[in-house]
Steps between C-alpha positions, in 0.01 A plus 500: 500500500735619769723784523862405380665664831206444753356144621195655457237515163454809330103473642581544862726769404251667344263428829747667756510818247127530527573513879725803486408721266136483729735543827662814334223690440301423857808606665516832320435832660220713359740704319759281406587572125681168522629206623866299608444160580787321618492113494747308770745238446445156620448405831444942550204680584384764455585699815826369462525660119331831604782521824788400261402781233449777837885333545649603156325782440447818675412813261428901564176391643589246724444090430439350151153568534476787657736645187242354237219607643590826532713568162295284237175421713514194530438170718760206600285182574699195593284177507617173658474155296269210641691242653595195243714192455809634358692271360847618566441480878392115419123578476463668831294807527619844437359829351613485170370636160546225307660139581826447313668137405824626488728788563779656279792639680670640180301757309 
C-alpha cells in the first residue's frame, strides 16, 4: 500500500531508509558519538543542503559542522537522492526522495 502523502509504497520507503542509516555510519569519524543527517528538498543535493545550512548558520566554532563537531561530537552527513521520475516535473528526472502525485499549497 502506498504512503497517503508520497506517490511512493511504504516498501521503497523502507528501501531508501536502509540506504541511509548504512551511509550515516560509513561517513562517521572514528570518534563521532553521533550523527546529523540532513535530507534535501526536491530537485536539491546534497552539496547544495550542506552550503545552504554553512548559509544560515554560523556558531562559536565556525560553520554548522564545525559547531557540532566540536560541542556535541558529532558528524553532519548530507547524502544526495538517485535521480527518478518525479511526477510533479511531468515524469522527468530529478533527485528526489520520494515521487509525489500532487502538491498542497495550504498546510
Amino acid at each position: 500500500e502506498g504512503h497517503p502523502l508520497f506517490n511512493t509504497d511504504m516498501e521503497e520507503i523502507e528501501k531508501m531508509e536502509k540506504k541511509v542509516a548504512p551511509l550515516a555510519r560509513h561517513e562517521l569519524a572514528p570518534t563521532a558519538s553521533a550523527a546529523v543527517v540532513f535530507l534535501h528538498g526536491s530537485g536539491d543535493t546534497g552539496a547544495g543542503a550542506q552550503a545552504w545550512a554553512a548559509h544560515v548558520w554560523e556558531g562559536p566554532h565556525g560553520d554548522f559542522e564545525t559547531t557540532l563537531g566540536a560541542t556535541v561530537n558529532a558528524k553532519v552527513v548530507f547524502p544526495t537522492a538517485a535521480a527518478r521520475p518525479y511526477t510533479l516535473m511531468g515524469g522527468a528526472p530529478s533527485t528526489v526522495w520520494f515521487d509525489r502525485a500532487s502538491l498542497q499549497w495550504a498546510a
